[in-house]
C-alpha positions in Angstrom: 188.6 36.0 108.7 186.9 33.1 107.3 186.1 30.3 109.1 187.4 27.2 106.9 184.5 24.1 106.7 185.2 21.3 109.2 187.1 23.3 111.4 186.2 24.2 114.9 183.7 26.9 115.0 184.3 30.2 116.7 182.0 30.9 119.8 179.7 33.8 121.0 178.0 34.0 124.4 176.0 36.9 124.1 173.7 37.5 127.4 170.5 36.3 127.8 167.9 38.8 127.2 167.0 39.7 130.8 170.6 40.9 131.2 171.0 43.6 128.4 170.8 46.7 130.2 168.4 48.8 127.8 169.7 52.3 126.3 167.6 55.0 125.4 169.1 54.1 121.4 167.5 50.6 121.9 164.0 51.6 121.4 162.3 52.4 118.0 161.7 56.0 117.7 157.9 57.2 117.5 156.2 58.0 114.1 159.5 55.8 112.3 158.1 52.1 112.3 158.0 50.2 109.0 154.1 50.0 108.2 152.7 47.2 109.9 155.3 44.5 108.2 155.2 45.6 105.1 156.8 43.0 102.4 157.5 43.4 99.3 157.8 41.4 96.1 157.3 37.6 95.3 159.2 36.9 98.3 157.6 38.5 100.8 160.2 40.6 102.0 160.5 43.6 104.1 161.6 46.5 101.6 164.3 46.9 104.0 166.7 43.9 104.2 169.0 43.2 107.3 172.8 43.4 105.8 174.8 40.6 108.1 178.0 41.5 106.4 178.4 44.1 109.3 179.0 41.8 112.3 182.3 41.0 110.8 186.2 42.4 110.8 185.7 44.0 107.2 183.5 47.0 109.0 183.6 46.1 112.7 186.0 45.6 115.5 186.5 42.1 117.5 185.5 43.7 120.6 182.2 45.2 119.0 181.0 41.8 117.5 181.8 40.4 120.6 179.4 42.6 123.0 175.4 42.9 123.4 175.6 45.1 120.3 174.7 42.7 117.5 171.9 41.7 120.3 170.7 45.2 120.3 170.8 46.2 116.7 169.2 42.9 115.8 166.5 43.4 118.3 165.7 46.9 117.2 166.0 46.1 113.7 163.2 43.1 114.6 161.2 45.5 116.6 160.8 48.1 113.0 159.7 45.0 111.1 163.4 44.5 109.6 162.1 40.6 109.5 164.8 39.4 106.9 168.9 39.1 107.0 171.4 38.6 104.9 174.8 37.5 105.2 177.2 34.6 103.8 179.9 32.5 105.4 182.6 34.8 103.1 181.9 37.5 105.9 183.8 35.4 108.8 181.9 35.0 111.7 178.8 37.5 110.6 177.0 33.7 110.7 177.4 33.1 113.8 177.3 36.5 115.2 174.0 36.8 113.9 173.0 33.1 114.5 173.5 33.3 117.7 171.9 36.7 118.6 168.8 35.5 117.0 168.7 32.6 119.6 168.8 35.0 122.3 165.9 36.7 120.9 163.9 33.6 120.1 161.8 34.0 123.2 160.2 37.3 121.7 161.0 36.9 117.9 160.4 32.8 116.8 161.9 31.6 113.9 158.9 32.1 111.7 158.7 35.8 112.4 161.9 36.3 110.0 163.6 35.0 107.1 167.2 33.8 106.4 168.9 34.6 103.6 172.4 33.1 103.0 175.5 32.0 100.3 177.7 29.6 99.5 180.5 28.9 97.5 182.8 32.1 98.6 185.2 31.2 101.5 188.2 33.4 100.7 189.2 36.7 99.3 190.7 35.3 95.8 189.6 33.1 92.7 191.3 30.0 93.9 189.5 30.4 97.5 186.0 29.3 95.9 184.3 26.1 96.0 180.9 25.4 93.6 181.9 21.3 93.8 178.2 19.7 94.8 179.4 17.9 98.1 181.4 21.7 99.6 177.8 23.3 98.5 176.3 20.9 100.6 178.3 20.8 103.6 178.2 24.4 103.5 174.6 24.5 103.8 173.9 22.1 106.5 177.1 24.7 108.7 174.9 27.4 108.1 171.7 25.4 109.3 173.8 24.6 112.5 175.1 28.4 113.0 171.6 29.6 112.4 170.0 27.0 115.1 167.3 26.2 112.3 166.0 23.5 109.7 165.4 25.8 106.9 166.7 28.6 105.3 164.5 31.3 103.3 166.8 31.5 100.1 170.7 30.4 99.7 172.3 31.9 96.8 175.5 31.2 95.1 178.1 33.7 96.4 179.8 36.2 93.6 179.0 34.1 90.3 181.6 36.0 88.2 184.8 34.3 90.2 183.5 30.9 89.2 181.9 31.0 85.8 183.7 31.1 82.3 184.5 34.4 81.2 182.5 35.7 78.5 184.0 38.7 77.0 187.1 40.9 78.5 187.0 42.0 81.8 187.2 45.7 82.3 186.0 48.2 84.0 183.4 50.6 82.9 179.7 51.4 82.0 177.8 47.5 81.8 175.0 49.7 80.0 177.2 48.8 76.9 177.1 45.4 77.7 173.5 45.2 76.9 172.9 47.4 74.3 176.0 47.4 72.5 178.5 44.5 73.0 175.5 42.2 73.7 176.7 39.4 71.5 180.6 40.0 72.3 179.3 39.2 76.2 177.1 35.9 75.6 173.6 38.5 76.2 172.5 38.5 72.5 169.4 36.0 71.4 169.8 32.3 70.3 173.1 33.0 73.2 171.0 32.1 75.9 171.5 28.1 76.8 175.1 28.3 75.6 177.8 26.6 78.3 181.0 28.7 77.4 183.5 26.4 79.2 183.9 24.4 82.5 183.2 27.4 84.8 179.7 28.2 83.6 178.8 24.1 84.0 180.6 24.4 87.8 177.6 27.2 88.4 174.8 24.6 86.7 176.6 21.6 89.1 176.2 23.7 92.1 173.0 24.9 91.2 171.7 21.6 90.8 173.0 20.6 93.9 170.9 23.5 95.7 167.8 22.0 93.8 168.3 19.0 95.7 168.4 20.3 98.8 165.4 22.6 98.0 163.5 19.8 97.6 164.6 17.8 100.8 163.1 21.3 102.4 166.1 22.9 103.6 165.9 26.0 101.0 163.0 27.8 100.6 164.6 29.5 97.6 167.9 29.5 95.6 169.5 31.8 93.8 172.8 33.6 92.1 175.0 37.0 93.5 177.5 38.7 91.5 178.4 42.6 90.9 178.8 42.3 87.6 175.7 42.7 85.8 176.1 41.1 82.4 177.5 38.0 84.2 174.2 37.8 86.3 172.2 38.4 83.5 173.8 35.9 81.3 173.9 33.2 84.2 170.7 33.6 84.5 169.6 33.2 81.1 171.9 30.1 81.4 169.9 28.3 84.0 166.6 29.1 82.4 167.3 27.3 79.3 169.3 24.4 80.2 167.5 21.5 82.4 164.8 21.9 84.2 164.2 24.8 82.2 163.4 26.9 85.7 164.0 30.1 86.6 166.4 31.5 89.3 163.9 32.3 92.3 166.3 35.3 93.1 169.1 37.4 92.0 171.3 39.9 94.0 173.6 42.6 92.8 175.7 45.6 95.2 176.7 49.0 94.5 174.2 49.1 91.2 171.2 51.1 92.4 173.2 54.1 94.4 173.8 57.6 93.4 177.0 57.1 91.6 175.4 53.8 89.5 171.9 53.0 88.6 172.3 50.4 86.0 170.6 48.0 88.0 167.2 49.7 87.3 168.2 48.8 83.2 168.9 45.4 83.6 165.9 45.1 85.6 163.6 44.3 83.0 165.7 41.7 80.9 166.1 40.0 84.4 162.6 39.7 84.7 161.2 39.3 80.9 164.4 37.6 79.8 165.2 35.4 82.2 162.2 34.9 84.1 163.8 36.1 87.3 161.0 36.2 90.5 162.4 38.0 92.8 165.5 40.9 92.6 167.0 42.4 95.4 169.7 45.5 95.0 172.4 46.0 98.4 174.8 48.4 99.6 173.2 52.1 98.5 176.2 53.7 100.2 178.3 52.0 97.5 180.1 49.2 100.0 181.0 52.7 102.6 182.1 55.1 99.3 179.0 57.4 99.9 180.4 57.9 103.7 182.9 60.9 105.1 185.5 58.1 105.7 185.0 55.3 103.0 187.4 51.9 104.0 190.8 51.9 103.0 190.1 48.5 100.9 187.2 49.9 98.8 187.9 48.8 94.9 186.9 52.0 93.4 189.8 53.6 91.5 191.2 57.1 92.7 188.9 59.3 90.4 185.7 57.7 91.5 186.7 58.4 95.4 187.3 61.8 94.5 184.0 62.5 92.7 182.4 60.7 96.1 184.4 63.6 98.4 183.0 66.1 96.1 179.6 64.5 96.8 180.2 64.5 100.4 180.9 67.9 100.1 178.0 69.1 98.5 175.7 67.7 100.9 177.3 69.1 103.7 177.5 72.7 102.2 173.8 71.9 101.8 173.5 71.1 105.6 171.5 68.2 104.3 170.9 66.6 107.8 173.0 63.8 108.3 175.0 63.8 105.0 175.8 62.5 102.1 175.1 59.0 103.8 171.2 60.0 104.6 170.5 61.3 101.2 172.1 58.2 99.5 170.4 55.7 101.5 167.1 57.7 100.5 168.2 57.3 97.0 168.9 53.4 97.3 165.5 53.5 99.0 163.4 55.6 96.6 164.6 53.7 93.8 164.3 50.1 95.3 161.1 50.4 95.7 160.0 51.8 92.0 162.3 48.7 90.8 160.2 46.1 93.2 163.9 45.8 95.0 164.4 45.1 98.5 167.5 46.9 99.9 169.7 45.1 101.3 171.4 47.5 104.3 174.6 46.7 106.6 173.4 47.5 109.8 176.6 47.3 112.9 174.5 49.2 115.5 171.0 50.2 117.5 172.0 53.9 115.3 172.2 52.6 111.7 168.7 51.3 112.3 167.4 54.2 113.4 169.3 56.7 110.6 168.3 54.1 107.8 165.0 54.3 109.2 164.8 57.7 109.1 165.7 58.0 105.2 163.3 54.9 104.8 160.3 57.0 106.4 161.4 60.5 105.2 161.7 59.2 101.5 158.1 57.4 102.0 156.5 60.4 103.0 157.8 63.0 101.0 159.2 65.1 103.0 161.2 68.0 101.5 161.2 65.9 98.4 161.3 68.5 95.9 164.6 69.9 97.9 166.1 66.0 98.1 165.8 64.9 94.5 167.5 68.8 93.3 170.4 67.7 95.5 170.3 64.5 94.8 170.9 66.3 91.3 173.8 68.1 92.2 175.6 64.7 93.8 175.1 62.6 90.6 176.6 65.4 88.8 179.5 65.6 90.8 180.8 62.2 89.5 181.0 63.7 85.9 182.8 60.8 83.7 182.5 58.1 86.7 178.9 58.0 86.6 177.6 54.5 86.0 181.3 53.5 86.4 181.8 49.3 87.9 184.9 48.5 88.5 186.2 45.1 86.7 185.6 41.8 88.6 186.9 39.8 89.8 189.9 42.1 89.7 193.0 41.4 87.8 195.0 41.1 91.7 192.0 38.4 93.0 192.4 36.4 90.3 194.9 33.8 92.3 
């Protein structure tokens, strides 16, 4: 549940760090560290981002959040150089889970050992839940300062773009290759398009934005920068901010679900993001598809009932293939593999000390090659099994969010 602004905040007394009785799980494994703090891209982040959105109700239980396990799985993700999270206020108390865990660390891991990276503008499930207005963007910075016990943040985007801004073509479902390359001009993407404010919701975005600017220069945001799933919409928002004053790019742009074995198209739109729109730093999340890619995918997941079955087909065929630890290993190497030949950090939800360690493992085993020829022929067989749902994103917002 999301914690409304100006209301009393939720508490969390985790145990100091002297009192967590250490497991045998709590402990990197040998030969699976992250080479010696790797980073990647303008940013300087770890190719291996920290996915907050897990120390929530939408994947976790009360009574999990609640105990020294978000102490545990944030000090082992810290201990394999996982020095970056991400989260958003939208994800309930996933702030101040995370927040405060990072407190209870701060005696072994400071502040400037990691990085921060937050939203704003999302506080509720439908359309009419947002707020871009300059003075909630504000306010909603300076809680997540307080939650996070800092007086900086590493970047701050605004949260899921496509709720907010003017539509600019229909919204449907499909394959946002077309977008691009062949409704380009029906979707605002075609040249001389590129400055053009197509109605009140594309100048809320350039309002809030602004107001983000501001606070970027008092020293509060490192960087700033725009989420969405939909591609086009990110794409064209971008574009949007680059030619209309300051004439500056976006410092960084986030899409989910768009780099995973069912749907690559984030590797296309890559390089109009970057040539385009002048975008320094992209960062691709969820390669398990938002828990689709898993043996028991959550009951609220948006894809429709012919992309689910294509992803228990996929399931399948990884364990017929005794592929060790699934479907969810090999994806997770996929999301990895092609992160990094798109200069993308992943962003990974991590709930405990053993999703470090397994996306770990596909992080290492993809890094090193091993049984590589074997992975990418299965990989093969998976990305044929969704057939006529490949490349398939659902429409958003959907038609029942848009209250």
């Amino acid at each position: 549940m999301v914690v409304p602004l100006g209301s009393t905040q939720p508490m969390f007394a985790f145990p100091v760090l002297e009192d967590i009785v250490d497991r045998p799980e709590d402990a990197p494994v040998d030969g699976l560290s992250l080479i010696e703090k790797k980073e990647s891209g303008p940013l300087e982040l770890p190719e291996i981002v920290f996915g907050g959105a897990a120390f929530s109700s939408f994947y976790n239980s009360e009574a999990t959040i609640a105990s020294d396990v978000p102490v545990r799985t944030v000090r082992l993700a810290l201990q394999y150089n996982i020095r970056a999270f991400d989260t958003s206020p939208y994800y309930g108390v996933s702030e101040i889970v995370l927040g405060t865990a990072l407190k209870v660390l701060e005696p072994v891991f400071p502040r400037s050992s990691y990085k921060l990276m937050t939203k704003c503008g999302r506080y509720g499930l439908n359309q009419s839940e947002f707020d871009y207005s300059p003075e909630t963007i504000r306010k909603s910075v300076e809680r997540s300062l307080e939650r996070f016990h800092t007086t900086y943040l590493d970047t701050v985007y605004l949260h899921d773009v496509e709720f907010v801004c003017t539509p600019v073509g229909p919204l449907e479902a499909g394959n946002p290759e077309t977008t691009l390359f062949e409704k380009a001009t029906e979707y605002g993407l075609a040249e001389g398009q590129e400055g053009q404010v197509w109605g009140e919701g594309d100048q809320k975005i350039l309002d809030a934005y602004a107001e983000l600017r501001k606070m970027q220069e008092e020293g509060k945001i490192k960087h700033i920068g725009i989420t969405a799933y939909t591609l086009s919409t990110l794409l064209r928002l971008a574009l949007l901010v680059l030619h209309r004053p300051p004439y500056k790019p976006i410092d960084v742009l986030l899409s989910y679900c768009h780099l995973s074995l069912n749907n690559s198209t984030f590797a296309t739109y890559a390089k109009p993001l970057r040539e385009r729109a002048k975008v320094t730093q992209l960062l691709t999340a969820s390669p398990l598809t938002m828990g689709l890619l898993t043996a028991n995918p959550p009951s609220w997941h948006p894809a429709p009932a012919e992309l689910k079955e294509a992803a228990k087909e996929a399931n399948r065929i990884a364990d017929d293939a005794q592929w060790p630890l699934g479907l969810v290993n090999l994806a997770a190497g996929y999301g990895f593999r092609k992160g990094e030949e798109n200069g993308m950090p992943v962003v990974v939800g991590l709930s405990n000390p053993r999703e470090v360690h397994e996306s770990i493992r596909a992080w290492r085993e993809v890094k090193e090659g091993a049984d590589k020829a074997k992975r990418i022929a299965l990989e093969d067989q998976v990305i044929g099994a969704f057939g006529s749902t490949l490349g398939y994103s659902w429409a958003s917002p959907p038609e029942e969010l848009r209250v």
